[in-house]
PQR file of N, CA, C, O and H, with PARSE charges and radii, in Angstrom:
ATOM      1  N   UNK A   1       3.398  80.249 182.174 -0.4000 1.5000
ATOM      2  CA  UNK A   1       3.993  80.151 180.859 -0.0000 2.0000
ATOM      3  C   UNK A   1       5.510  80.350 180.979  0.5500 1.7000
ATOM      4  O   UNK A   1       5.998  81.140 181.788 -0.5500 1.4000
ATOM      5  N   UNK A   2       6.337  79.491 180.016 -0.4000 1.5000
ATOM      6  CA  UNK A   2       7.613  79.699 179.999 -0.0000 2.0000
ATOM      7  C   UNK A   2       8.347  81.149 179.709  0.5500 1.7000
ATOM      8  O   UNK A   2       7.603  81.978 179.186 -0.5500 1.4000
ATOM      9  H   UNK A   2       5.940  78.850 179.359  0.4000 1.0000
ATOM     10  N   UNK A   3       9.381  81.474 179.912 -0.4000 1.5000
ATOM     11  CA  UNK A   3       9.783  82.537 179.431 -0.0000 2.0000
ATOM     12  C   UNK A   3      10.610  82.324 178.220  0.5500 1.7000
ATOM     13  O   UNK A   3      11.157  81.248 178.459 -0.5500 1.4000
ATOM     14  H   UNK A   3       9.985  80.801 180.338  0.4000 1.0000
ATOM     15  N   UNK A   4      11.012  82.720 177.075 -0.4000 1.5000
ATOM     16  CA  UNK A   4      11.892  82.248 176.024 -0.0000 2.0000
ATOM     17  C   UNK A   4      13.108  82.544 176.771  0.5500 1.7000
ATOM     18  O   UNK A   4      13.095  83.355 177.696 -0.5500 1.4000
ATOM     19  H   UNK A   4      10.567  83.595 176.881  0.4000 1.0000
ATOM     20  N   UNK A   5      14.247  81.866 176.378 -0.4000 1.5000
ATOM     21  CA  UNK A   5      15.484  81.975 176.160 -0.0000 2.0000
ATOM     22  C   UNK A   5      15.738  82.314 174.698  0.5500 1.7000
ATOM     23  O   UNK A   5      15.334  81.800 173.655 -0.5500 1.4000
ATOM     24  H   UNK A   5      14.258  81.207 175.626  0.4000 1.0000
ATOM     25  N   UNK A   6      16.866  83.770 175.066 -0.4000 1.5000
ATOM     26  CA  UNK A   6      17.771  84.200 174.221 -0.0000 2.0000
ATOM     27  C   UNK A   6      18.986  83.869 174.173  0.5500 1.7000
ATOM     28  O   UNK A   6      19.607  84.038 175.223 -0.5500 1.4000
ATOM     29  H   UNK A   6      17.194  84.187 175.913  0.4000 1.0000
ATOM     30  N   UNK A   7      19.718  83.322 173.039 -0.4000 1.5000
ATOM     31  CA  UNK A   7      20.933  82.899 173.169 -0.0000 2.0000
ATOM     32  C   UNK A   7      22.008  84.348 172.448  0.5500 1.7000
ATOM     33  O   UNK A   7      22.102  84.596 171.246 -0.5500 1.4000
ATOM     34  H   UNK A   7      19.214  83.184 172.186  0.4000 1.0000
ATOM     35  N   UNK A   8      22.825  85.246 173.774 -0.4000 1.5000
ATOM     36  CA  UNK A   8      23.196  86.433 173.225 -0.0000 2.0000
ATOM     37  C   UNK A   8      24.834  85.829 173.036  0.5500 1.7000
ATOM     38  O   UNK A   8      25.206  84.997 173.863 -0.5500 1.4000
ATOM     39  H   UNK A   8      22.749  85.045 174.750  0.4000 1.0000
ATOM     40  N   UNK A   9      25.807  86.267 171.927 -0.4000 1.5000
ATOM     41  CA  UNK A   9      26.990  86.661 171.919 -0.0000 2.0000
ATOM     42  C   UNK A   9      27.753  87.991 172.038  0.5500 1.7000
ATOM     43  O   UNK A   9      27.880  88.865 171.181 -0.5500 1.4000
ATOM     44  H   UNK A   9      25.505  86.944 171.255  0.4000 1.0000
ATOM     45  N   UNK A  10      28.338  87.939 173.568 -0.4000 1.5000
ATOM     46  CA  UNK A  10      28.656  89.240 173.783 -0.0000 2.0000
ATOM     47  C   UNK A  10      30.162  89.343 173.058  0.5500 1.7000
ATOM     48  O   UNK A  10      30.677  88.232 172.928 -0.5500 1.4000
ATOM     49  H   UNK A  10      28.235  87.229 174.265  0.4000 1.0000
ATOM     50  N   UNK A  11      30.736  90.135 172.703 -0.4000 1.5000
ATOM     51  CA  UNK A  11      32.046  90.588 172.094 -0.0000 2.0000
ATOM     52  C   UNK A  11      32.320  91.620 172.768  0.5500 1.7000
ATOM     53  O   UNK A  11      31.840  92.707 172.446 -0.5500 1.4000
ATOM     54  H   UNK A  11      30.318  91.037 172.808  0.4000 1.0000
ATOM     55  N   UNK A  12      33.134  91.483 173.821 -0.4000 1.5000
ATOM     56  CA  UNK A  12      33.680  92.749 174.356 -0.0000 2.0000
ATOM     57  C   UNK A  12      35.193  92.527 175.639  0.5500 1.7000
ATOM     58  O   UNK A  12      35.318  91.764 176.597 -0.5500 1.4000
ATOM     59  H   UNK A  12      33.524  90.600 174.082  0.4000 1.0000
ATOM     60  N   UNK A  13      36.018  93.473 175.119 -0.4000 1.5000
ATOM     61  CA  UNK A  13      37.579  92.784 175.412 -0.0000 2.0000
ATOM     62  C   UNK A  13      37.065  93.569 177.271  0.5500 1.7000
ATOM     63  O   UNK A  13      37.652  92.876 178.101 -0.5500 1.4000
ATOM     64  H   UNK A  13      35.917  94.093 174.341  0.4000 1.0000
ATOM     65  N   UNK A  14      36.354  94.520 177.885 -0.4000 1.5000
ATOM     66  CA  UNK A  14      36.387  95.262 178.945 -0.0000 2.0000
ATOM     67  C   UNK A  14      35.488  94.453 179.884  0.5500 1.7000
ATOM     68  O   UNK A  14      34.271  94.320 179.750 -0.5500 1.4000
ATOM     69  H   UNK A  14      35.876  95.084 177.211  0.4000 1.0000
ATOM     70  N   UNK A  15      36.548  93.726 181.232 -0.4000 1.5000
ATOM     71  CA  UNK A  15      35.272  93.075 181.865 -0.0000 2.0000
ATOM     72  C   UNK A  15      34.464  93.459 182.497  0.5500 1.7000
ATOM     73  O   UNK A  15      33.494  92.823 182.909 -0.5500 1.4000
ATOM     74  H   UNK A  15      37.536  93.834 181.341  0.4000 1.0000
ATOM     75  N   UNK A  16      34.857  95.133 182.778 -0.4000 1.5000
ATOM     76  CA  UNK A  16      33.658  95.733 183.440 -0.0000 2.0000
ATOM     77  C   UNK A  16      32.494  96.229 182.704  0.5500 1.7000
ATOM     78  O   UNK A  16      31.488  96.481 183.366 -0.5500 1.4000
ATOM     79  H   UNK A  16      35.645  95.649 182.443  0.4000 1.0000
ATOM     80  N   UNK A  17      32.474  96.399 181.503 -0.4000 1.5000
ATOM     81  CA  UNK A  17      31.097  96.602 180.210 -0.0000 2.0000
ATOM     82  C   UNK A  17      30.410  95.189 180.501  0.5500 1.7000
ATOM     83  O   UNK A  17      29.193  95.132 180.676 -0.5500 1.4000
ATOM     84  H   UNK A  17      33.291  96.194 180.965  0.4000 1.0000
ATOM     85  N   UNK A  18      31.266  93.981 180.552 -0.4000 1.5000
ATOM     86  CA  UNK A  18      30.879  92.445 179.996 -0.0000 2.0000
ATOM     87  C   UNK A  18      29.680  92.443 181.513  0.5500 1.7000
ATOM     88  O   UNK A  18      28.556  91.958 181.380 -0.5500 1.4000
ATOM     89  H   UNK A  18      32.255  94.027 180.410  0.4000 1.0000
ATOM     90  N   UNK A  19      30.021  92.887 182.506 -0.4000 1.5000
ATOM     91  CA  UNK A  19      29.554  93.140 184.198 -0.0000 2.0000
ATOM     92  C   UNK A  19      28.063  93.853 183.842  0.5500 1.7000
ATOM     93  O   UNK A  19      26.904  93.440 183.832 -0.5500 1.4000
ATOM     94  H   UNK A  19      30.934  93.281 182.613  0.4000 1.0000
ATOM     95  N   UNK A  20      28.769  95.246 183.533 -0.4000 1.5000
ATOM     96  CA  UNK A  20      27.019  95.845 183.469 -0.0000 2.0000
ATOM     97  C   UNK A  20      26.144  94.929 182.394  0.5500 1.7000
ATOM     98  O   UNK A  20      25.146  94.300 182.746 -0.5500 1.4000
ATOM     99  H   UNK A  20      29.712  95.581 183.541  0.4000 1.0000
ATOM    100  N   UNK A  21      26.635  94.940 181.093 -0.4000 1.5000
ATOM    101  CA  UNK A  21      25.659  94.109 180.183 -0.0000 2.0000
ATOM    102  C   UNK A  21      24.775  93.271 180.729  0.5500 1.7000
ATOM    103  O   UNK A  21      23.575  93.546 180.739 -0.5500 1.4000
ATOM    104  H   UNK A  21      27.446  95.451 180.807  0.4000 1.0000
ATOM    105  N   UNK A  22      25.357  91.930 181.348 -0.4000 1.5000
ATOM    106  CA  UNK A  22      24.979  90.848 181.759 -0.0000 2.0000
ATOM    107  C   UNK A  22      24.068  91.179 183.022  0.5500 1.7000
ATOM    108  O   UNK A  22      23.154  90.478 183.456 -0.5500 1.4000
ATOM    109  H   UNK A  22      26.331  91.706 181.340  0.4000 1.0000
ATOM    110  N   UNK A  23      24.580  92.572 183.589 -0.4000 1.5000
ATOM    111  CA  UNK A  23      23.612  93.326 184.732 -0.0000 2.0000
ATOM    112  C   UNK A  23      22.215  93.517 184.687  0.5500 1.7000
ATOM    113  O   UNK A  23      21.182  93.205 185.280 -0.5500 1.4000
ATOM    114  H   UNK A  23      25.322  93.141 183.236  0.4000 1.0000
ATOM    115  N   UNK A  24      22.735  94.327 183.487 -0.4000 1.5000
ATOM    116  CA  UNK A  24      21.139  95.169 182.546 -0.0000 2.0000
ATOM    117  C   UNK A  24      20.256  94.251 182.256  0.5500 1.7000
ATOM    118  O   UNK A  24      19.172  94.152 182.831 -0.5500 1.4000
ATOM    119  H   UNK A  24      23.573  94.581 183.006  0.4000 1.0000
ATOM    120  N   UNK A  25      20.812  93.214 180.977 -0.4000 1.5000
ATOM    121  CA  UNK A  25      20.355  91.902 180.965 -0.0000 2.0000
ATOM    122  C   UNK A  25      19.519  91.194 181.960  0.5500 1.7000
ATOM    123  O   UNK A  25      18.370  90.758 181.898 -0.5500 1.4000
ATOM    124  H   UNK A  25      21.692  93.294 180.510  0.4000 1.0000
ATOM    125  N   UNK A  26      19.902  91.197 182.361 -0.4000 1.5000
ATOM    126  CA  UNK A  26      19.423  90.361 184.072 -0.0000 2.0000
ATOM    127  C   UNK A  26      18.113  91.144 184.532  0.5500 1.7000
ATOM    128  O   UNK A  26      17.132  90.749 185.162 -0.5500 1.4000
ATOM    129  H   UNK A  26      20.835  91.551 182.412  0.4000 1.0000
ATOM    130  N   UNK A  27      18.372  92.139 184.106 -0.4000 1.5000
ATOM    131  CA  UNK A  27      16.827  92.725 184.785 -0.0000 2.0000
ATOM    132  C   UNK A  27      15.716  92.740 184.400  0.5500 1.7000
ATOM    133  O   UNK A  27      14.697  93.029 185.027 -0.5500 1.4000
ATOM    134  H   UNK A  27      19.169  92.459 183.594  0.4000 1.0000
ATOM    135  N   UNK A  28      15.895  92.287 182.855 -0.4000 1.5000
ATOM    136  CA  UNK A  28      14.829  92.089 181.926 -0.0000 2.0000
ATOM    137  C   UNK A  28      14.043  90.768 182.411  0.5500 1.7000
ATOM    138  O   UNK A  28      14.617  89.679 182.432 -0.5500 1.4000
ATOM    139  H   UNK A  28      16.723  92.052 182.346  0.4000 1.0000
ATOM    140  N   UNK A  29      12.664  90.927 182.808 -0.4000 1.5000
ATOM    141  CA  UNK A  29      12.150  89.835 183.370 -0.0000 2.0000
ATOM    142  C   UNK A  29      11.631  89.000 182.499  0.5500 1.7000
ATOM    143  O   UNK A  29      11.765  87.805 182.760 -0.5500 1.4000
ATOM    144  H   UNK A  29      12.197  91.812 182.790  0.4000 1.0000
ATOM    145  N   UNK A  30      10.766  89.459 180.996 -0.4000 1.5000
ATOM    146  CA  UNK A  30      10.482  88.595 179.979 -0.0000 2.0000
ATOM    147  C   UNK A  30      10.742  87.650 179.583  0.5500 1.7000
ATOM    148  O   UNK A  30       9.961  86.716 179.405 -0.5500 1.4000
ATOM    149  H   UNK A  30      10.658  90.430 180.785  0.4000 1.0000
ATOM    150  N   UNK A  31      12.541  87.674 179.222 -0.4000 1.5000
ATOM    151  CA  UNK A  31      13.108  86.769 178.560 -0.0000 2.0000
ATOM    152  C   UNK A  31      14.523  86.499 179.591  0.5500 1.7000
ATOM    153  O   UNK A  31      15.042  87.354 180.309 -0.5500 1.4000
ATOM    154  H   UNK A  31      13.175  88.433 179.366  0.4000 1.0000
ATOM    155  N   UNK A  32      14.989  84.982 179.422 -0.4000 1.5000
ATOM    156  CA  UNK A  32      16.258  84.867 179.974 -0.0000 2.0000
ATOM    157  C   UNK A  32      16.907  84.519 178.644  0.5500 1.7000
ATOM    158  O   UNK A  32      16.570  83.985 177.587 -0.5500 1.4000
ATOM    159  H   UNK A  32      14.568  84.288 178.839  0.4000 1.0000
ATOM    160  N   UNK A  33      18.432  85.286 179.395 -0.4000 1.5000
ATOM    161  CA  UNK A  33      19.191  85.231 178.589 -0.0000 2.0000
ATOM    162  C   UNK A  33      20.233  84.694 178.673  0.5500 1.7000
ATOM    163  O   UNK A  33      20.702  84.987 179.772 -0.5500 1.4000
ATOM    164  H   UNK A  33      18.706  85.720 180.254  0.4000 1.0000
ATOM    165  N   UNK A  34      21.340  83.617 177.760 -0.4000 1.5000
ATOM    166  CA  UNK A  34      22.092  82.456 177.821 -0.0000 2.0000
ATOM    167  C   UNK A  34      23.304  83.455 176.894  0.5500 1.7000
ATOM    168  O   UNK A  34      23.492  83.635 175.691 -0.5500 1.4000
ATOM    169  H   UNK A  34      20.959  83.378 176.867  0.4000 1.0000
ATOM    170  N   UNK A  35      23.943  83.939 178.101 -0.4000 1.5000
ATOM    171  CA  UNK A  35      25.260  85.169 177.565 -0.0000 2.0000
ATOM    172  C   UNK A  35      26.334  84.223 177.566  0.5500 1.7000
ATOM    173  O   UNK A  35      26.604  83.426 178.464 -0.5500 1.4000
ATOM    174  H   UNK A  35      23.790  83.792 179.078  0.4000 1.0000
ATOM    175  N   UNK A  36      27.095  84.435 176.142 -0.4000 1.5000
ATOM    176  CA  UNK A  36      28.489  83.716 176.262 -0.0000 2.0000
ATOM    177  C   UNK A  36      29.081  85.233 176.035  0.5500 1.7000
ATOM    178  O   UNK A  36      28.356  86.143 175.632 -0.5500 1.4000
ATOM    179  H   UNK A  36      26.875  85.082 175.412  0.4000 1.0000
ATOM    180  N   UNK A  37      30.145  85.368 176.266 -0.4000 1.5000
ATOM    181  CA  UNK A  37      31.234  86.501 176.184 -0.0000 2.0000
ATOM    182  C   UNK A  37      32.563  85.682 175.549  0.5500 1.7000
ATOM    183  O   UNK A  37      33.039  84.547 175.587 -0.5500 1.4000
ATOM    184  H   UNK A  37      30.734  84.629 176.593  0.4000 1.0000
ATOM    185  N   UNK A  38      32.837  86.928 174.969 -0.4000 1.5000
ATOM    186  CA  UNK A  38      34.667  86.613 174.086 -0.0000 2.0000
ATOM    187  C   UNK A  38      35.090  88.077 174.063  0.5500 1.7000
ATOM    188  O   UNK A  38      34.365  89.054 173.876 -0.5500 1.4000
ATOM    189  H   UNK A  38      32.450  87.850 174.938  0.4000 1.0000
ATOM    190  N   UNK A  39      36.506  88.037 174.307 -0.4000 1.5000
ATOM    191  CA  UNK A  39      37.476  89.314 174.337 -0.0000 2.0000
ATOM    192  C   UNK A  39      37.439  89.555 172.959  0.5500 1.7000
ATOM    193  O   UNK A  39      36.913  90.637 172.700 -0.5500 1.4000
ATOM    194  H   UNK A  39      37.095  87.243 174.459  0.4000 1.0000
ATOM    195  N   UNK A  40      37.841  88.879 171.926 -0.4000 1.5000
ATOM    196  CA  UNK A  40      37.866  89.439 170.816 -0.0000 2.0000
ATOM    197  C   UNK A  40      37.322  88.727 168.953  0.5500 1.7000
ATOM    198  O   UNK A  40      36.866  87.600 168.756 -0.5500 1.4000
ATOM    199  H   UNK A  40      38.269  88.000 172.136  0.4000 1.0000
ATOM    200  N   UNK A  41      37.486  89.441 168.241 -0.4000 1.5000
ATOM    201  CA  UNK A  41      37.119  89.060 166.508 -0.0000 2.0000
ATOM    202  C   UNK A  41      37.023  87.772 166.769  0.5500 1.7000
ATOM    203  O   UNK A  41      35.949  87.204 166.970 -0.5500 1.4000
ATOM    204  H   UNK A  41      37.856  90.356 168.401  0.4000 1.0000
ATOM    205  N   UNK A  42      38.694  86.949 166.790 -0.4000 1.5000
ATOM    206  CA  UNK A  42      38.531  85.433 166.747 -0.0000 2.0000
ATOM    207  C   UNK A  42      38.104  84.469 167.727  0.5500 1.7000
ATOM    208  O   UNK A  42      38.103  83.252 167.538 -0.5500 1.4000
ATOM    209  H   UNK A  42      39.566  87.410 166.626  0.4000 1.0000
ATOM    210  N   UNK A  43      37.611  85.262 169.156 -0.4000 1.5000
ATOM    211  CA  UNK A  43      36.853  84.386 169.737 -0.0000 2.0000
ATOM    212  C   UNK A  43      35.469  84.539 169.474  0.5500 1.7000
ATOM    213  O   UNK A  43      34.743  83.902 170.236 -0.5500 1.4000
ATOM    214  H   UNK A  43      37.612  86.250 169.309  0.4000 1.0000
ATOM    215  N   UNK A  44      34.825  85.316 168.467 -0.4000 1.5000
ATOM    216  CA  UNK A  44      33.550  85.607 168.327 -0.0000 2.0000
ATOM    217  C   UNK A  44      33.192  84.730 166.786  0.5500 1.7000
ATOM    218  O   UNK A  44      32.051  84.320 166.569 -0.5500 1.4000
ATOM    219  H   UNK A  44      35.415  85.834 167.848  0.4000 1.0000
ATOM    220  N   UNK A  45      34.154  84.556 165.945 -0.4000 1.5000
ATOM    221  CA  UNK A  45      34.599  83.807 165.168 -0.0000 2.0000
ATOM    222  C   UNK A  45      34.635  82.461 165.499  0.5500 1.7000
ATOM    223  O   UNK A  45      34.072  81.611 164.810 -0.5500 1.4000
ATOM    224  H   UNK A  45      35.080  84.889 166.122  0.4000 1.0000
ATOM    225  N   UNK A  46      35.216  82.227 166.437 -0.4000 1.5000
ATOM    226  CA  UNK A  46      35.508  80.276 167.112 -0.0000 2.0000
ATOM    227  C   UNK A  46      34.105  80.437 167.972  0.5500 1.7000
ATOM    228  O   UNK A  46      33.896  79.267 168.294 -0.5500 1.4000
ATOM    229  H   UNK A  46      35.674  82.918 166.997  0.4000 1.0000
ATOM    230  N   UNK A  47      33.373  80.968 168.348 -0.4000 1.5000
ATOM    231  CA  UNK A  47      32.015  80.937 169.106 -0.0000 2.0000
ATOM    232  C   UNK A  47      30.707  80.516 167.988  0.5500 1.7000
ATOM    233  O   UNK A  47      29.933  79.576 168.170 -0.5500 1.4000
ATOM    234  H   UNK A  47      33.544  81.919 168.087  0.4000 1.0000
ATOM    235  N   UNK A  48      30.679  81.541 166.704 -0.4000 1.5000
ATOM    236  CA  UNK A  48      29.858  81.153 165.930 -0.0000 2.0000
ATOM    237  C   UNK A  48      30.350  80.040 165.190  0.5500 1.7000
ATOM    238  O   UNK A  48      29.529  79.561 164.408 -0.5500 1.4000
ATOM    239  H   UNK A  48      31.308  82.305 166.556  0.4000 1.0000
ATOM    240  N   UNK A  49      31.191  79.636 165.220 -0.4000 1.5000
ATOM    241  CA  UNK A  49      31.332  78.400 164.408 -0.0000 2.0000
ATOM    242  C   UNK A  49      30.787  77.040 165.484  0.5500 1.7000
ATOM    243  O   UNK A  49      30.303  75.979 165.090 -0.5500 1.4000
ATOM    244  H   UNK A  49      31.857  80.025 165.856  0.4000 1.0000
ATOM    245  N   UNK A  50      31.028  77.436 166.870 -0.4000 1.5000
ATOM    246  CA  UNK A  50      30.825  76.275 167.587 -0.0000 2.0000
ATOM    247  C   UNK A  50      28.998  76.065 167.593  0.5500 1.7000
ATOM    248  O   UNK A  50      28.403  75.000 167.751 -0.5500 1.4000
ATOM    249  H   UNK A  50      31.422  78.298 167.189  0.4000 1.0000
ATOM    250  N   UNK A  51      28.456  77.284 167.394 -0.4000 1.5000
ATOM    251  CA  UNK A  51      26.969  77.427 168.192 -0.0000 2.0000
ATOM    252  C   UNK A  51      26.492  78.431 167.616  0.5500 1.7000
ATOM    253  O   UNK A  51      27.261  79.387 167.720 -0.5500 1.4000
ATOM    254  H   UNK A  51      28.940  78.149 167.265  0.4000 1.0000
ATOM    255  N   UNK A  52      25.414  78.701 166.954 -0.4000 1.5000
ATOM    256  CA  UNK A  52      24.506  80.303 166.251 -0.0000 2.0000
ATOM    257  C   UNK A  52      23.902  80.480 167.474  0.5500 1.7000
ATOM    258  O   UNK A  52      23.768  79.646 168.369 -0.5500 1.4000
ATOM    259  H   UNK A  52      24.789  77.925 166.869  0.4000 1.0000
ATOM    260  N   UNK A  53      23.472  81.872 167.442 -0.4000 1.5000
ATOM    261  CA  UNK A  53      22.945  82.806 168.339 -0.0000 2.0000
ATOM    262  C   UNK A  53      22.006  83.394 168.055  0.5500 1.7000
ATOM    263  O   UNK A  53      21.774  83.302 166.850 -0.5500 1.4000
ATOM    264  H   UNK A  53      23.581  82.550 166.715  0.4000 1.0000
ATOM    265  N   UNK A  54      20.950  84.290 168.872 -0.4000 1.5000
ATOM    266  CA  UNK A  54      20.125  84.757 169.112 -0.0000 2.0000
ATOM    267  C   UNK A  54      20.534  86.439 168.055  0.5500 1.7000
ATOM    268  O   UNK A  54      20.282  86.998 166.987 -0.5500 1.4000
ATOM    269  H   UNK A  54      21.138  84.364 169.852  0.4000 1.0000
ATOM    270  N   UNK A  55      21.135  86.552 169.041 -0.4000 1.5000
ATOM    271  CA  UNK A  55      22.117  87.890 169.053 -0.0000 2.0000
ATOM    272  C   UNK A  55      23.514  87.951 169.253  0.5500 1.7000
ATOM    273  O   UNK A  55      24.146  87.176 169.970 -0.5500 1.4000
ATOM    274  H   UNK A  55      21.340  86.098 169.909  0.4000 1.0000
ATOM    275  N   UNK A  56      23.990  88.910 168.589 -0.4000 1.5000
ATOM    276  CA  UNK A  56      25.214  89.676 168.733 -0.0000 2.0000
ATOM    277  C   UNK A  56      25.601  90.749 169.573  0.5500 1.7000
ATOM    278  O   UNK A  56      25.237  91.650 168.818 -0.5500 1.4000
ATOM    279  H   UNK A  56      23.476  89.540 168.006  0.4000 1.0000
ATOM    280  N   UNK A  57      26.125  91.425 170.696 -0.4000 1.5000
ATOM    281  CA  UNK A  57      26.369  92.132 170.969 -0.0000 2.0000
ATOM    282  C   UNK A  57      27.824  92.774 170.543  0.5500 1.7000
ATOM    283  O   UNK A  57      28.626  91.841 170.600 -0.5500 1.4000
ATOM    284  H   UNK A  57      26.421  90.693 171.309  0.4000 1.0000
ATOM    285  N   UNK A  58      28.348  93.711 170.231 -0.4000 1.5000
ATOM    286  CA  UNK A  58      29.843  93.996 169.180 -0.0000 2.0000
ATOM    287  C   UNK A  58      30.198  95.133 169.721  0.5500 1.7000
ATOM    288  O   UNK A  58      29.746  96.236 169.413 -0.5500 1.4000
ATOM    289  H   UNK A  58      27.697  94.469 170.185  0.4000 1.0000
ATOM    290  N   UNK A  59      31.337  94.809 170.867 -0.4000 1.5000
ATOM    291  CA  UNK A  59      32.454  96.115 170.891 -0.0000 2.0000
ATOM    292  C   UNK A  59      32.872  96.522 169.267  0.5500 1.7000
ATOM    293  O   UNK A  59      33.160  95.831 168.290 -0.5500 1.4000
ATOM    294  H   UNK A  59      31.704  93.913 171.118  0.4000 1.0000
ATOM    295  N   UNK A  60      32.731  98.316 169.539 -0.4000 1.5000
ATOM    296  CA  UNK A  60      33.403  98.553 168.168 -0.0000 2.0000
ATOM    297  C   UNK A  60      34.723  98.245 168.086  0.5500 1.7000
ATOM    298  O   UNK A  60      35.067  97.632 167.075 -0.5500 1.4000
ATOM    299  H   UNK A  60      32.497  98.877 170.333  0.4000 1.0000
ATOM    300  N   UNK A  61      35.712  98.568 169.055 -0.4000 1.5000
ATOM    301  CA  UNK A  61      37.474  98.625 169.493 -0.0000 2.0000
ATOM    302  C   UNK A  61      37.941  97.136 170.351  0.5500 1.7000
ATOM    303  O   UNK A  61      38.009  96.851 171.547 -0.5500 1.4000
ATOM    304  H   UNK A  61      35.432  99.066 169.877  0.4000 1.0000
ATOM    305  N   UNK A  62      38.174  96.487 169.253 -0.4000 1.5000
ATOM    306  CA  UNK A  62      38.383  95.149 169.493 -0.0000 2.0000
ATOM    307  C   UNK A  62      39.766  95.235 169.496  0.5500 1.7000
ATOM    308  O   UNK A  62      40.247  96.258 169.009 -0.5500 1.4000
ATOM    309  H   UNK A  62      38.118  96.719 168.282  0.4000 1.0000
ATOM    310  N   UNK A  63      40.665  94.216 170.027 -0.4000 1.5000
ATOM    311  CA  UNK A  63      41.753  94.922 170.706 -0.0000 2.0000
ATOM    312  C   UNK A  63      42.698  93.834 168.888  0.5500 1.7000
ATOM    313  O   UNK A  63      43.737  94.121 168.294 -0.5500 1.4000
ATOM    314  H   UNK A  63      40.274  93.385 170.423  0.4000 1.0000
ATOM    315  N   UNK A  64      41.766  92.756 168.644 -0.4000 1.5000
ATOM    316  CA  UNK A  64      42.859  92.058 166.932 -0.0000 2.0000
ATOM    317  C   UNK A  64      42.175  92.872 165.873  0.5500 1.7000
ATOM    318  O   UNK A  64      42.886  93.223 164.931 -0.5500 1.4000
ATOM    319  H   UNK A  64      40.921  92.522 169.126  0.4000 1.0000
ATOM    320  N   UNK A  65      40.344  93.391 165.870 -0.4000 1.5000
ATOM    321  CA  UNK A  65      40.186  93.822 164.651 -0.0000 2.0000
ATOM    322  C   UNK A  65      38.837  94.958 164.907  0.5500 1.7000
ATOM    323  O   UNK A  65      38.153  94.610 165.870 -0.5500 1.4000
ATOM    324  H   UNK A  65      39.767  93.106 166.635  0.4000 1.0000
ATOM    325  N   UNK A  66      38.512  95.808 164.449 -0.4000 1.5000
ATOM    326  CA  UNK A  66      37.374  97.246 164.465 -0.0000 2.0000
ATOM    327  C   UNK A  66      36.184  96.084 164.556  0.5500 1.7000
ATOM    328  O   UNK A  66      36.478  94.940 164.212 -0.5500 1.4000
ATOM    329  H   UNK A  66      39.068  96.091 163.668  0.4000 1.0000
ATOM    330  N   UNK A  67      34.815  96.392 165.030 -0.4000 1.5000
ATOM    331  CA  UNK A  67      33.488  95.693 165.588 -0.0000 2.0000
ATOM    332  C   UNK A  67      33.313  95.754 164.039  0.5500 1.7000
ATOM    333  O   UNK A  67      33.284  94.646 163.505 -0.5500 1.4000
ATOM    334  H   UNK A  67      34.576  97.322 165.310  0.4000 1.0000
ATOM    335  N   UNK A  68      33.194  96.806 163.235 -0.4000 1.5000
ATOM    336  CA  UNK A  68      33.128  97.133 161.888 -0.0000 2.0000
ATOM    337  C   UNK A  68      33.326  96.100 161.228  0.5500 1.7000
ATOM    338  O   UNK A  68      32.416  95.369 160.836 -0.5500 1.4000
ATOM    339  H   UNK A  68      33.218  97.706 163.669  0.4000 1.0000
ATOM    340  N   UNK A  69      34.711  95.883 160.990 -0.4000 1.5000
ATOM    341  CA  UNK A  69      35.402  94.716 160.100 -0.0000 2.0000
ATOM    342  C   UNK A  69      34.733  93.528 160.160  0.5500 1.7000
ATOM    343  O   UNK A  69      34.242  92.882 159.234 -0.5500 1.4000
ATOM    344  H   UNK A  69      35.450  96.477 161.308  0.4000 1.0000
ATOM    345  N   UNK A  70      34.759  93.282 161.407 -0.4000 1.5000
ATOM    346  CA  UNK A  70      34.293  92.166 161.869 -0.0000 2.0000
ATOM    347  C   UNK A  70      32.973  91.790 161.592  0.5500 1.7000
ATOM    348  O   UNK A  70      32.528  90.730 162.031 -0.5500 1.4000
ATOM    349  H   UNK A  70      35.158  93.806 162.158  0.4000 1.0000
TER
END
């Protein structure tokens, strides 16, 4: 049987968080997961406009606007 694909949006400006995530991720054998990453608000902004997602993943301390705001 197939495994589903998850389509995740990561938001996070630190490339070493963006490293473990996609780490952790990875170990999950159930499901694969189709990670896009963006440093910040308006690339998470220009991402959902290009493509909807599964999920969100949301730094709170975004370096243009709070995970909050956003």
């Amino acid at each position: 049987m197939d495994k589903p694909t998850l389509h995740v949006l990561l938001v996070e400006d630190n490339a070493d968080d963006v490293a473990i995530v996609r780490r952790m991720l990875g170990k999950y054998g159930r499901v694969d997961f189709r990670i896009d990453d963006v440093a910040s608000a308006q690339g998470c902004l220009e991402a959902l406009q290009r493509s909807a997602c599964d999920l969100i993943l949301l730094d709170h301390g975004l370096p243009d606007m709070s995970g909050l705001t956003l």
